[in-house]
C-alpha positions as CSV (number, residue, x, y, z in Angstrom):
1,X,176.4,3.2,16.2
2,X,178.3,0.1,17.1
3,X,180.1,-2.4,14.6
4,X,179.6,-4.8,16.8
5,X,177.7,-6.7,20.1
6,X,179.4,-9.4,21.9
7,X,178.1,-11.8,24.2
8,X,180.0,-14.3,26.6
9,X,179.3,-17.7,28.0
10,X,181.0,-19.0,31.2
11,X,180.4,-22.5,29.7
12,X,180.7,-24.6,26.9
13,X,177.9,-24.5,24.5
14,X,177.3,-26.9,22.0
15,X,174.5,-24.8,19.9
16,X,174.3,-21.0,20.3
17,X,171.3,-19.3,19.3
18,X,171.5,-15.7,20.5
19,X,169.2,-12.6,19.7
20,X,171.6,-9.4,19.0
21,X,169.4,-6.1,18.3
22,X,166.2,-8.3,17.5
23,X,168.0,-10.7,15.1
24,X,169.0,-14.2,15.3
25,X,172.5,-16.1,15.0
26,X,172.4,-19.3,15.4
27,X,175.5,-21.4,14.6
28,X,172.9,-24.7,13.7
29,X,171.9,-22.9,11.0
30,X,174.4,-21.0,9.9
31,X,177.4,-21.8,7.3
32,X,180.7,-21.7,7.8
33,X,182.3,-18.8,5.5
34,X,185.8,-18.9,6.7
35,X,188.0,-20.1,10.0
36,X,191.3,-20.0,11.6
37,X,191.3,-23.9,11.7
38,X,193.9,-23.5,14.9
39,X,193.8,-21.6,18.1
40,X,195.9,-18.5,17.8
41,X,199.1,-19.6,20.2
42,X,199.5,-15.9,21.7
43,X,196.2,-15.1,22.4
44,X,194.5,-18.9,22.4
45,X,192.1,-17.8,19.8
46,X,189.7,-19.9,17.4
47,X,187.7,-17.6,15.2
48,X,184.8,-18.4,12.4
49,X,183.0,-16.8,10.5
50,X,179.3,-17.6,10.0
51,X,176.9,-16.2,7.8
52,X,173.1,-16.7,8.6
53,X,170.1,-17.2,5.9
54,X,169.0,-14.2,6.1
55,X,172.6,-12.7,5.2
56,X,173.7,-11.9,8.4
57,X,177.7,-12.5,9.7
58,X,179.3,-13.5,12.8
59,X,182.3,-14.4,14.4
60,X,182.3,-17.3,17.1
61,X,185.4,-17.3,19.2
62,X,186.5,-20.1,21.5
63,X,189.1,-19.5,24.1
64,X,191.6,-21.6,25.6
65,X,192.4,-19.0,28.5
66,X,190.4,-19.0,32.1
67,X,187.0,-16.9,32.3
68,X,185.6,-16.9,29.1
69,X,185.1,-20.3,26.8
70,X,183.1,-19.0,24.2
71,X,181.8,-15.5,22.5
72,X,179.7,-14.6,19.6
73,X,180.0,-11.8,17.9
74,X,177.2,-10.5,15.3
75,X,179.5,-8.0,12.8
76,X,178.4,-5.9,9.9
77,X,179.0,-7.0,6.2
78,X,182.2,-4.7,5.4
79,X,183.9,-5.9,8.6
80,X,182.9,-9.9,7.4
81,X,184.7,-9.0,4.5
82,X,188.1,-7.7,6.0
83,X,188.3,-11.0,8.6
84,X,187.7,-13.2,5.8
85,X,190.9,-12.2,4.1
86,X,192.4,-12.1,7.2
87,X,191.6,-15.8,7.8
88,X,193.7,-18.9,6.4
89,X,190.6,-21.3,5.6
90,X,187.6,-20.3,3.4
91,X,184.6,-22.6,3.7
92,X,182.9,-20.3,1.2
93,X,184.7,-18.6,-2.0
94,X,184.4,-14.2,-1.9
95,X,181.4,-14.4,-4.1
96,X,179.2,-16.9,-2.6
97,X,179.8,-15.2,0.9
98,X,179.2,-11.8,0.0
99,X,177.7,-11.8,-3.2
100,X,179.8,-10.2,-4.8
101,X,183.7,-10.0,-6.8
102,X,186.2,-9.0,-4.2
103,X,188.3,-5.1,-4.9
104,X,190.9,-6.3,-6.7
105,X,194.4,-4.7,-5.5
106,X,196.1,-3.2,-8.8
107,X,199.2,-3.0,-6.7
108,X,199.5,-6.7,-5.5
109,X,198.5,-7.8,-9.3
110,X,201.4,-5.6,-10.6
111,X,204.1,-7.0,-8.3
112,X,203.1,-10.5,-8.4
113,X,203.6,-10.1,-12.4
114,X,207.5,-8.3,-11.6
């Protein structure tokens, strides 16, 4: 099974609504859970993460490099989870994204307290 479906545009595109495996992401009615808030120097990167009202998450990636402009990517829930801590700005705190506490790390909790 994949994790995940992408799909490319040539073009800019203000609002992309795309159908992935009968579902729909739309990015005008989707929130913002977290972003990169910069374009990732090496690669020329911006990344967000949506979430849709019917719980669903993507990523929407702009690129700064020839070819491809933009790309959205529908991704499961556990994999939402792992780029949200990976990016620096959260629109949305850990529990109204994903309804739920984030794992808490007894390691990182016992050397921040050292």
């Amino acid at each position: 099974m994949l994790e995940s479906t992408p799909y490319f545009w040539e073009e800019e595109v203000k609002e992309v609504k795309k159908i992935i495996n009968g579902k729909l992401y739309d990015r005008g009615k989707a929130k913002v859970v977290a972003t990169s808030d910069n374009w990732d120097h090496e690669y020329g990167v911006s990344r967000t993460l949506y979430k849709t009202p019917e719980g669903l998450f993507f990523v929407y990636y702009q690129m700064r490099f020839e070819g491809k402009k933009e790309m959205l990517e529908a991704i499961s829930k556990e994999l939402a989870k792992k780029l949200y801590k990976s990016l620096p700005v959260h629109e949305m705190d850990y529990e109204e994204a994903f309804g739920e506490l984030p794992e808490v790390d007894i390691d990182t909790i016992l050397k921040r307290n050292e």
